[in-house]
C-alpha positions in Angstrom: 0.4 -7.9 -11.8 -2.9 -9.9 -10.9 -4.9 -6.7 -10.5 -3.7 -5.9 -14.0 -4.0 -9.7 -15.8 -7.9 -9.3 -14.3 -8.6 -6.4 -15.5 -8.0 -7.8 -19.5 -4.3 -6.0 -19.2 -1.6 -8.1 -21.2 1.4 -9.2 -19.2 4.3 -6.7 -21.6 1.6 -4.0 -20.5 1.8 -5.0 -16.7 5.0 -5.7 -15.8 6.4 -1.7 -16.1 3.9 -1.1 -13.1 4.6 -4.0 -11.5 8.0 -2.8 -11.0 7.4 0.7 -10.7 5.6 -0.1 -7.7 7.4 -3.2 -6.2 10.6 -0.6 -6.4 8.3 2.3 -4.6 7.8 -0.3 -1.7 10.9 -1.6 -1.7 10.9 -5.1 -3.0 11.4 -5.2 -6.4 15.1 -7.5 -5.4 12.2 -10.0 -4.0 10.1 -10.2 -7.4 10.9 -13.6 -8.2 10.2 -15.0 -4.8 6.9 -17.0 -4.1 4.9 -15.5 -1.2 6.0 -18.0 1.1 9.9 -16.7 1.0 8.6 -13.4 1.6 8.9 -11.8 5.0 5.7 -10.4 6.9 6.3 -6.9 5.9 7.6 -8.1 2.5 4.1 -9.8 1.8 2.4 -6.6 3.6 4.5 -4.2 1.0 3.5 -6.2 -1.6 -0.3 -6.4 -0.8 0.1 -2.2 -1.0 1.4 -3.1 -4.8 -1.3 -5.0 -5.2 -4.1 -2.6 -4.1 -2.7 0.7 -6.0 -2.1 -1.4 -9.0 -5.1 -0.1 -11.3 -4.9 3.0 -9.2 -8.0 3.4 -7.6 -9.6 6.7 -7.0 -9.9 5.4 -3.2 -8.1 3.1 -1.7 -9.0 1.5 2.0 -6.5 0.4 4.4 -6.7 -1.4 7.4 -3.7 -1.4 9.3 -1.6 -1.2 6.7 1.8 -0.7 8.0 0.7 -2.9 10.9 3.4 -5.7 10.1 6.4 -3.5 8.9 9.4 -2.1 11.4 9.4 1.3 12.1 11.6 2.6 9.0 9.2 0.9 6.3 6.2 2.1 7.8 7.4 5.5 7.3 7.8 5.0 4.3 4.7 3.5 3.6 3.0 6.4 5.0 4.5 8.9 3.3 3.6 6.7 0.2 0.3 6.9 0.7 0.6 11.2 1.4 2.8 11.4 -1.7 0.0 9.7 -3.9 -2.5 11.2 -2.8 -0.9 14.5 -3.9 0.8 13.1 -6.9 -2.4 11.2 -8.2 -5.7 12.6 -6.2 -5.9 9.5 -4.7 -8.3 9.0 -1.3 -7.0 6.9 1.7 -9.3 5.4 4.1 -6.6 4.2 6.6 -7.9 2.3 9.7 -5.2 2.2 12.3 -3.8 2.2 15.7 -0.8 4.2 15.3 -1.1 7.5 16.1 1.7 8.9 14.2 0.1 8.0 10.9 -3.5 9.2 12.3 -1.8 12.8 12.8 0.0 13.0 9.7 -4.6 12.8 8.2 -6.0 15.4 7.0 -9.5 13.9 8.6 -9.3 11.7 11.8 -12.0 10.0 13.2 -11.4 7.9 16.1 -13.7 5.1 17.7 -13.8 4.1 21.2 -16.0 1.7 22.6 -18.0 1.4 19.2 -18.5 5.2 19.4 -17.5 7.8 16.6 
């Protein structure tokens, strides 16, 4: 809900998104838990909360599913595709998994420092 709280948004107001998307990503069960009893890809789901909270027009991503087994990162993924339909939202996704950079509708890829 930080995003939110920053932004001058009260907590009642907040804490439907908060859950909206904690239960998108698949941690909502984990809500009450400090960072610290999270797993890796538990804190990494919640760090994609986090970032889509105010829902940004664009949203940039570096490795994003980098820390999550197989099954949650396809999820995440097709998160991301089904916002952007849903809500015109842009991705910038930096990655090394080539799965995700076929499912783009734009890849660029960098080699040796070289676009």
């Amino acid at each position: 809900m930080m995003p939110g709280l920053i932004a001058g948004k009260s907590m009642k107001d907040c804490t439907p998104r908060a859950e909206e998307l904690l239960a998108r990503l698949n941690v909502l069960p984990r809500k009450e838990h400090k960072p610290n009893q999270l797993s890796g890809g538990e804190q990494q789901r919640v760090a994609v909360a986090r970032a889509l909270f105010n829902s940004p027009s664009v949203v940039l991503a570096d490795e994003p599913s980098g820390n999550l087994d197989s099954a949650h990162a396809k999820e995440l993924h097709q998160l991301f595709f089904d916002l952007r339909k849903e809500l015109g939202q842009t991705f910038v996704i930096v990655t090394h998994n080539e799965e995700l950079a076929e499912m783009a509708d734009r890849r660029l890829v960098m080699r040796d420092g070289v676009i």
